[in-house]
N, C-alpha and C positions, 0 to 999 in steps of 0.2 A: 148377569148384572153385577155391579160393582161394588161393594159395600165400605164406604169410608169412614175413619174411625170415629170423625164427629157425628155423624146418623147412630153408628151402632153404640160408642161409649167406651172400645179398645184404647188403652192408656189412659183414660180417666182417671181412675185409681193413682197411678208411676205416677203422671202430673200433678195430682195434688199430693201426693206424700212430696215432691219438689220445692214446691210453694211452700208446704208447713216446714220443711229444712231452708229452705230459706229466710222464713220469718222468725223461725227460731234462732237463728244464727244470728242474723241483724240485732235481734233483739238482746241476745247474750254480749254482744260485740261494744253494746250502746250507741252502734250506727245509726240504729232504727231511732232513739229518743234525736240522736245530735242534727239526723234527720228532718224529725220535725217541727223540732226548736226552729230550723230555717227555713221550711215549709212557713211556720205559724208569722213569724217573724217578715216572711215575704208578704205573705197576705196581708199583714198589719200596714204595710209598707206601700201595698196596693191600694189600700180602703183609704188612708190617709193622701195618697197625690190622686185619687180618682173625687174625693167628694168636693174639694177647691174645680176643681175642672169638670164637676158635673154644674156647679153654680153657675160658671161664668159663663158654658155653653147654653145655658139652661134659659140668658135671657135674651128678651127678644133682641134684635139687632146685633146680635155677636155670630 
């Protein structure tokens, strides 16, 4: 039988020491903030053209 790394947990460890070099790096870089500035700033972007177009779908006959 076959034993694949996701059942057994081989490279768990490597892939996350990956992920925290990666998080740390972004975050040193200030990729990670300039990041989310435009993440957050999307979202704000999204809430404000979704709640005019939940109203208007929202009533009857439209």
């Amino acid at each position: 039988m076959r034993t694949y790394p996701a059942v057994s947990g081989a490279g768990l460890p490597e892939a996350w020491n990956l992920i925290a070099q990666y998080a740390a790096q972004t975050q040193a870089s200030d990729y990670w903030q300039q990041r989310r500035a435009q993440q957050q700033f999307q979202w704000l972007e999204e809430a404000v053209r979704q709640a005019p177009e939940a109203q208007f779908y929202g009533r009857a006959g439209v």
